[in-house]
C-alpha positions, 0 to 999 in steps of 0.5 A: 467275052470269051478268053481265047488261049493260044496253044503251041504244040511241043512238037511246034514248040521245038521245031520253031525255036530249035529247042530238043524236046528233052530242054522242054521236059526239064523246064516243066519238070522244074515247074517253070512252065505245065502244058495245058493238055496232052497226057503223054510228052509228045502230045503236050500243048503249052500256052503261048504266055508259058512258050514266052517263059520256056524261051526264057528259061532255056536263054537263062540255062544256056547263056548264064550256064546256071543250073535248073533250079536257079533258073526256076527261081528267077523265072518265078521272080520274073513271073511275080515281077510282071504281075506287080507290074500289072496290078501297079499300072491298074492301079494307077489308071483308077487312081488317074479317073478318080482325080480327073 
């Protein structure tokens, strides 16, 4: 089976969330989301899982009025949250088959 990753373009990115391309540059400098292509800014190409995180990142920024850094924290938390999530539910659906 084939993972298909879908990928937005900066230029999409911005255009569709309303967001100025200097936000994007700031979350991926603080870490919080990496394009997946594209060598220079304008040609940056983000998966749609890390378009989620950028959105996030830029509601935290603007409507906590928290700084960068703190923002990266929390998204990192966040991030580390939904994979103990994921690994719980897994768990526990093989927990359920080896009890029927």
């Amino acid at each position: 089976m084939t993972d298909v990753a879908l990928r937005m373009s900066l230029h999409e990115l911005c255009q569709y969330d309303g967001l100025d391309e200097q936000l994007v540059v700031e979350v991926v400098e603080h870490g919080i989301a990496q394009p997946i292509a594209g060598k220079s800014v304008v040609d940056w190409e983000f998966e749609t899982a890390s378009v989620f995180w950028v959105r996030k990142a830029v509601r935290l920024h603007s409507d906590l009025e928290i700084d960068w850094v703190a923002v990266a924290i929390v998204i990192d938390l966040l991030k580390r949250n939904a994979e103990l999530e994921k690994q719980n539910q897994h768990f526990e659906q093989q927990l359920r088959r080896l009890l029927e």
